[in-house]
N, C-alpha and C positions, 0 to 999 in steps of 0.2 A: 945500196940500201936506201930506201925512201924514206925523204924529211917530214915528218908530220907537223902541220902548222899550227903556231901556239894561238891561231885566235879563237875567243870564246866561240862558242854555238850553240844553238838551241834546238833540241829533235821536236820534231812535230810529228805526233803518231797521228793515223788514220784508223779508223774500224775497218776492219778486213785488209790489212795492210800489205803491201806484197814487199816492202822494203821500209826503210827509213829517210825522214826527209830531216837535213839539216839545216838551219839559217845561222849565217853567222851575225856577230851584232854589229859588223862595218854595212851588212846588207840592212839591217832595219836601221841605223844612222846615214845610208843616205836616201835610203825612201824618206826618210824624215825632213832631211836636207833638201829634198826638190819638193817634196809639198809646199814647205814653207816657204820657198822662193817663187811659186807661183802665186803669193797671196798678192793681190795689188794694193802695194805700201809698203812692201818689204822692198828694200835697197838693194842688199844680202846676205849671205850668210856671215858672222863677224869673220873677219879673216879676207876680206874681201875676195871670197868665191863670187863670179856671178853669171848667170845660165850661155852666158858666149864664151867664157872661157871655159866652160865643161870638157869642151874635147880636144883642146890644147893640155890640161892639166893631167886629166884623168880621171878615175873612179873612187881613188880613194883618198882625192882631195873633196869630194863632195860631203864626208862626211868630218869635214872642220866646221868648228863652232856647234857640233852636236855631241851629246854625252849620254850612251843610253845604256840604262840598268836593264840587263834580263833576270827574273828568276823563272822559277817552273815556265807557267803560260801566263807572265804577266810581262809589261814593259813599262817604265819610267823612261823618258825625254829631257833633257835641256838642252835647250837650242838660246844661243848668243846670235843676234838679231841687228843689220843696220837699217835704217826703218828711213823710209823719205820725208825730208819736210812737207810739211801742212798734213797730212796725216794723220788721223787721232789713233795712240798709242794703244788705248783701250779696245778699240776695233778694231782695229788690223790685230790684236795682239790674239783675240777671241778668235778669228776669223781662221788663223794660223793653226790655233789648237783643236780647232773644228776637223780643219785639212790634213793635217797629221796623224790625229786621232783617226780619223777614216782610211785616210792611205797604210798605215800600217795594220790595223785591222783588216782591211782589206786584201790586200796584199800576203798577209803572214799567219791571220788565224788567231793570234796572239792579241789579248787582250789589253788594251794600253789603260795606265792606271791614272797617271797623271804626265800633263804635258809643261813642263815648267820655261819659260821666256824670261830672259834678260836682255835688255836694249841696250847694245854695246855703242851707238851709237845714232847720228841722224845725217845722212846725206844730203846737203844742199844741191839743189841743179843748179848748172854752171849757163847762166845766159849766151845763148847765141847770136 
């Protein structure tokens, strides 16, 4: 007998639809996850995920330091953030919620409502 998996999901109907399409919310937490790892000023995700250890760790460590509310067709964000010094918090913090914003809309159809950042912390570089 087959195990059905407890994670949430979200259908996304189509007009004229020949089936259903589901998104689970570990898939829109890490589209979330690598937007905001591309921003430059972001360190990375809290948790220290960061884009070279992606394929040593896996997929579903990509989405640590993110927390995402689905309802109907809407989505809420929090993402816990280590951000580089000299950096202004404010922009890189915009800059983020721009790139998330878009990649998940993009991506899922799903309209994101708010993108919430907390700076878990700030990575100094280590002089060579």
């Amino acid at each position: 007998m087959a195990e059905v998996e407890s994670r949430n999901t979200h259908k996304v109907y189509e007009k004229d639809k020949i089936g259903e399409v589901q998104i689970a919310d570990d898939v829109v937490a890490i589209i979330a996850g690598l937007a905001a790892t591309e921003v430059e000023g972001v360190d990375s995700m809290a948790g220290n995920i960061t884009n070279e250890l992606v394929a040593k760790l896996g997929m579903k460590n990509l989405s640590k330091g993110v927390k995402v509310e689905l309802t109907e067709e809407h989505v809420s964000v929090d993402l816990s953030l280590n951000i580089k010094y000299g950096y202004s918090i404010p922009a890189v913090s915009e800059k983020v919620q721009e790139k998330v914003q878009n990649a998940i809309e993009n991506m899922t159809g799903l309209t994101v409502l708010d993108v919430n950042i907390r700076i878990a912390g700030v990575a100094m570089e280590e002089n060579k």
